[in-house]
C-alpha positions in Angstrom: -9.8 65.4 -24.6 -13.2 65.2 -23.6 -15.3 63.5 -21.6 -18.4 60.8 -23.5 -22.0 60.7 -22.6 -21.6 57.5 -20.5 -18.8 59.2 -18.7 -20.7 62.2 -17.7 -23.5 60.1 -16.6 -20.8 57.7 -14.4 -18.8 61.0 -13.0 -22.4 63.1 -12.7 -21.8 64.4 -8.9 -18.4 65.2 -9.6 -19.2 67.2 -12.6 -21.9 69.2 -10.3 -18.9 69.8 -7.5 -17.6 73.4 -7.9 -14.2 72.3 -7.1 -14.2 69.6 -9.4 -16.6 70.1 -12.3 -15.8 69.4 -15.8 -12.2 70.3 -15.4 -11.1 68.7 -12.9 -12.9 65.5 -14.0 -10.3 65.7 -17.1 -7.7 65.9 -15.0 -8.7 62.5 -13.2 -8.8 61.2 -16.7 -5.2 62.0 -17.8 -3.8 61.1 -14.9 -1.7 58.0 -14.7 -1.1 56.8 -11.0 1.2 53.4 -9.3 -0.6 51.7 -6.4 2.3 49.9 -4.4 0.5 47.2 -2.6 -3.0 45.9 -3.6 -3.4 45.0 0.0 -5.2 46.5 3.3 -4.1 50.1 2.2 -3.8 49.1 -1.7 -7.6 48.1 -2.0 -9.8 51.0 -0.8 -6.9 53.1 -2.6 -7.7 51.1 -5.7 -11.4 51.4 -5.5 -12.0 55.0 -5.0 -9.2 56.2 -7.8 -11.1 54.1 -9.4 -14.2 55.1 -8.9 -13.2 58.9 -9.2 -12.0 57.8 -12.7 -8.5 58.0 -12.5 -7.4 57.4 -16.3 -4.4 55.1 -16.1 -3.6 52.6 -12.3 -0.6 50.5 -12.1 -1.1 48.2 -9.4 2.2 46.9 -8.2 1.9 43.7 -6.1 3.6 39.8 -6.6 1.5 38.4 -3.6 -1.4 35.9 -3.8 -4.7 36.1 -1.8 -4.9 34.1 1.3 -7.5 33.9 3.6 -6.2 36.1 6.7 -6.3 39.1 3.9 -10.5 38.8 3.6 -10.8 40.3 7.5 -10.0 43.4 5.7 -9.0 43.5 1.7 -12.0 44.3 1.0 -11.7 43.4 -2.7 -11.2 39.9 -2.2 -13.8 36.9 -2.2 -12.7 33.5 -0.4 -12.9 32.6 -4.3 -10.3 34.4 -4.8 -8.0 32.6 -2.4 -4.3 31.5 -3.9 -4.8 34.1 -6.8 -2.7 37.2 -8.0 -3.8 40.0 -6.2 -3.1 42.5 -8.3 -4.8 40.4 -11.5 -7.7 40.1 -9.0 -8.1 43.8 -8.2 -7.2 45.1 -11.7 -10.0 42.2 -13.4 -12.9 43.4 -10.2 -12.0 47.4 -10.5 -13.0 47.4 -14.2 -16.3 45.8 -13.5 -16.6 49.1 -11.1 -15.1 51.5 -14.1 -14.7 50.5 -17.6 -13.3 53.8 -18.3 -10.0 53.1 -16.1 -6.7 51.6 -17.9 -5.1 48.9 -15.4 -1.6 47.9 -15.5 -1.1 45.3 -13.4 3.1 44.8 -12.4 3.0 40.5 -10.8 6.1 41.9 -9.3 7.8 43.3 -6.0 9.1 47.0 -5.8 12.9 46.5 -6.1 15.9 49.1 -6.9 15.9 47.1 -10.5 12.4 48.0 -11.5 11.6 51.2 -9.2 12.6 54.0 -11.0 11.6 53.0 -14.4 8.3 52.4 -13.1 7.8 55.6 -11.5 8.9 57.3 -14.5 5.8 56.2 -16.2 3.3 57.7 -13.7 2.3 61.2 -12.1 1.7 60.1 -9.0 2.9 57.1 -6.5 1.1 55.8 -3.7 2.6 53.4 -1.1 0.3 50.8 0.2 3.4 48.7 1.6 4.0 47.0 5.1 7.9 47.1 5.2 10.0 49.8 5.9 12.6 48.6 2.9 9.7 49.0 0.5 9.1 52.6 2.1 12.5 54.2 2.2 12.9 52.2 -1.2 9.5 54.0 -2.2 10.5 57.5 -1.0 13.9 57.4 -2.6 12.7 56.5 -6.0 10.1 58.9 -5.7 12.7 61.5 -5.1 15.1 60.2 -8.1 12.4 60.9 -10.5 10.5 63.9 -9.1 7.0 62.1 -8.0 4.7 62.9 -5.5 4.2 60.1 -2.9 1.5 59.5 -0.8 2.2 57.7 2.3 0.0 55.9 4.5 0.7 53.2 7.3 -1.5 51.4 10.3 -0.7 50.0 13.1 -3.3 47.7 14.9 -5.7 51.1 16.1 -3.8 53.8 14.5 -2.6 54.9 10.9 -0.8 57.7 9.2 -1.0 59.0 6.1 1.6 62.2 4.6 2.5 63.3 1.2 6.2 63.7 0.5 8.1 65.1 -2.0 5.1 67.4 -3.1 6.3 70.8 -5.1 9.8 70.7 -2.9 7.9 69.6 -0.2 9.9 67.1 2.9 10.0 63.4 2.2 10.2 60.3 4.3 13.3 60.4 5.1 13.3 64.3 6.5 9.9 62.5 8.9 11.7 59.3 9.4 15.4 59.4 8.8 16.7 55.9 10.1 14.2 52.8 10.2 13.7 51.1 13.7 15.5 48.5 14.4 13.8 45.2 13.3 11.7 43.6 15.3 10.3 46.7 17.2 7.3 47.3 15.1 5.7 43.7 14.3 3.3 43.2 11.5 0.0 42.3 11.4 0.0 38.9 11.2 2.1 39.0 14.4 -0.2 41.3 16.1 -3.4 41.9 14.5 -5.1 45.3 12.9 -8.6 46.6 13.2 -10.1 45.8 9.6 -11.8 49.0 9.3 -8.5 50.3 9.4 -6.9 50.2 6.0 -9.9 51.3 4.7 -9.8 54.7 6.8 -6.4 55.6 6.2 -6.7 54.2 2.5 -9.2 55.9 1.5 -7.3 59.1 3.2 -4.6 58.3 0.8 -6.8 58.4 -2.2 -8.4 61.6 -1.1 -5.1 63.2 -0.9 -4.2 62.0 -4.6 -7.2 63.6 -6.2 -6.6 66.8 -4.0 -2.9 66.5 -5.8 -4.5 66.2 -9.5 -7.3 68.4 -9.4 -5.0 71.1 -7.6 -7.4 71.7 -4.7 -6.1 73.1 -1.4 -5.3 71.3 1.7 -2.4 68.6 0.7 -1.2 67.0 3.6 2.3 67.7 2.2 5.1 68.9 5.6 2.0 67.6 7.8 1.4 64.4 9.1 -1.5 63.3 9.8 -2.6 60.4 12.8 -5.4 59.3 13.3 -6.9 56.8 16.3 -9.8 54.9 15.5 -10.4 53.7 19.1 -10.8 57.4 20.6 -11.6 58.8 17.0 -8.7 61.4 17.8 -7.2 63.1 15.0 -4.1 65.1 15.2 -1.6 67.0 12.2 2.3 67.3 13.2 4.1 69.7 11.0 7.6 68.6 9.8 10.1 70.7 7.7 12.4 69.7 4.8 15.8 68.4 5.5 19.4 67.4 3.7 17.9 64.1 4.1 15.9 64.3 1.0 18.8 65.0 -0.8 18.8 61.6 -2.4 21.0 61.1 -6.1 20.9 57.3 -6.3 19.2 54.2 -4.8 20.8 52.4 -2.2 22.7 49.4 -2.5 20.8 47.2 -0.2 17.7 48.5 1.5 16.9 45.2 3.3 20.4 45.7 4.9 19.9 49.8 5.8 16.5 48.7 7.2 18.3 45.7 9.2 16.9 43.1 7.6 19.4 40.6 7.1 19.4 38.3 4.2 19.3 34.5 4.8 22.5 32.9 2.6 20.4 29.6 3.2 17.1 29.1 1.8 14.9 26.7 0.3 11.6 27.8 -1.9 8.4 26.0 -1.3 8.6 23.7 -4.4 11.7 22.7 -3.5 11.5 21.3 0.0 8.3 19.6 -1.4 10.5 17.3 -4.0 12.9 16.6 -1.2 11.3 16.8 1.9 12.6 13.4 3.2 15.8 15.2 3.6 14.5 18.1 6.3 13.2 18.0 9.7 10.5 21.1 10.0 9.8 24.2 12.1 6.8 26.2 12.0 6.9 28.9 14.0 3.6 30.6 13.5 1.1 31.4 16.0 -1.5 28.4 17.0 -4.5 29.7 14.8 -2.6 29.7 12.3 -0.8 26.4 12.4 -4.9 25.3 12.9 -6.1 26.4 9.1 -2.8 25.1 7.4 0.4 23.7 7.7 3.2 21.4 5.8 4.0 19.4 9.3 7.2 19.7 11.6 7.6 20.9 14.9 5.6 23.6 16.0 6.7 26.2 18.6 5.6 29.7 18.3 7.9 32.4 17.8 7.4 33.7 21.0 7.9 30.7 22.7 11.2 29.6 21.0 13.7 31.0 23.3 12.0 28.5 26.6 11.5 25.4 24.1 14.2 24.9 21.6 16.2 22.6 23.0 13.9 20.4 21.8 14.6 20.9 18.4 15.3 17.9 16.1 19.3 17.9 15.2 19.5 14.8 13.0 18.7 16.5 9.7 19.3 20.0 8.4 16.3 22.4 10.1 14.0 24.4 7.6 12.1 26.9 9.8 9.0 28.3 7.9 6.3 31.0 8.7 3.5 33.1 6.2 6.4 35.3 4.6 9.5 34.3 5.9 10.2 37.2 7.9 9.2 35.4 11.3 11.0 32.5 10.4 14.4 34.5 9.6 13.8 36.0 12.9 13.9 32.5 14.4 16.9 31.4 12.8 18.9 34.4 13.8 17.5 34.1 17.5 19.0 29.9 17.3 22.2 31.0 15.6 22.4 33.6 18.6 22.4 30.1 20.8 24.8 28.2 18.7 22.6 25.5 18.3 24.5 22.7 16.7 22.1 22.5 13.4 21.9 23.1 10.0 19.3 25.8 9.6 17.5 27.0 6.8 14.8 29.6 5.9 11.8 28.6 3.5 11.6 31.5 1.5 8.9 33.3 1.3 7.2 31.3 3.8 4.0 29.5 2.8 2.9 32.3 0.6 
């Protein structure tokens, strides 16, 4: 393999690096790596893999583009609003580099699809914002002997690691349990910087190309956190442990991560073609009730345990949010109260 004219010219001050050079640059080109997430972490991860020429990029992702996502995915136009977003990314990247192969996955990581994705890739990267995803991530990673590099935020602060590097410790050796739900919020509960992702993401990608062009410095038994209000940076070491000794996927990771699944739950398109039967609560926060709703009852998470005995009880109750996640979290705080109502979850929220 060798590298053409036009792709000398596009790769020129890589080519002119001593650490990278010619050689290295090859490297990037045979390299096939999976993008979990095209989302705050998954687009700057995207661009500069891309950019570096990174041969082959899966980009896993089943999510749409909405318009709280422009504050800081960065590949996204308000154009671009309702569509796939890893079709979006993968169709804008190769404007950036026609010499990148995109395969784009409209799909969630599950424990049906994990491994065989892996499988087909050197290296994974996890741009998720569960902890299911992550331990799912880190296990499958394990399973079939792949690097993964790991990055999170957290309204100022991120973290980004590389487990399961040459023998190295994995997630589950850093983080062996998950906390329990509802102690770490997302963002659309509590907000992130938007500079953010693209720190930490663009960390991540830095840490894949040290991994394919074998240059020193892998953050792999280190962790690395970084503060963007006091610009502090700071490296914890961590060792391998019999966690990592992982043979199979879990049964349920929703379940080991506490997430419980809703038995009763209505999609979108369904309460749409018989919404006459439903009384609705949205319990999103007032902004975003403001851009877009589907009517009902509004009360805030927040505010549901002083207001909802003045729910509605004369028809079943569908409680919806963005993703369903704060919405499940309502129904299990009513059930918690006994409340004499038929409840149900919109799945998936409004997304």
């Amino acid at each position: 393999m060798s590298l053409t004219k036009e792709e000398q010219k596009q790769y020129n001050r890589h080519l002119i690096l001593d650490k990278i050079g010619e050689a290295g640059q090859l490297k990037l080109k045979q390299a096939k790596v999976l993008v979990i997430g095209a989302g705050g972490l998954g687009c700057p991860v995207l661009q500069y893999l891309t950019a570096a020429g990174v041969g082959t990029i899966g980009v896993v992702d089943n999510d749409v583009v909405d318009q709280t996502n422009l504050q800081r995915q960065i590949l996204y136009t308000i154009d671009d609003v309702g569509s796939s977003k890893a079709e979006t990314a993968a169709k804008r990247l190769s404007r950036l580099n026609p010499f990148v192969n995109f395969e784009v996955y409209n799909e969630f990581l599950t424990r049906n699809n994990a491994i065989q994705l892996f499988e087909k890739y050197d290296i994974i990267v996890d741009g998720s914002d569960n902890f299911q995803t992550r331990y799912l991530s880190n296990d499958a990673a394990i399973i079939s002997n792949k690097p993964l590099v790991y990055g999170s935020i957290f309204k100022f602060e991120g973290q980004v690691s590389v487990f399961n590097f040459k023998d190295s410790a994995t997630y589950r050796c850093l983080y062996p349990t998950p906390p329990n739900p509802g102690d770490v919020p997302n963002c659309s509960e509590i907000g992130v910087l938007g500079v953010l992702p693209g720190i930490i993401g663009s960390l991540q990608a830095n840490e894949v190309i040290k991994i394919i062009c074998d240059l020193d410095g892998v953050l792999a038994n280190k962790l690395m956190i970084f503060d963007v209000l006091s610009m502090r940076q700071m490296i914890v070491n961590y060792s391998k442990t019999e966690n990592s000794n992982i043979m199979e996927l879990n049964e349920n990771y929703e379940a080991f991560c506490g997430v419980s699944v809703l038995e009763n739950e209505i999609t979108l398109e369904e309460f749409e073609s018989n919404s006459e039967l439903y009384n609705l609560l949205d319990v999103r926060e007032d902004w975003e009730r403001e851009q877009h709703h589907i009517g009902g009852q509004h009360i805030p998470l927040g505010k549901l345990p002083e207001l909802y005995t003045e729910l509605k009880s004369d028809k079943p109750l569908v409680v919806y949010c963005k993703s369903g996640m704060r919405s499940q979290r309502a129904i299990e705080f009513l059930q918690d109260q006994n409340v004499n109502i038929t409840l149900i979850n919109l799945k998936n929220g409004l997304q």
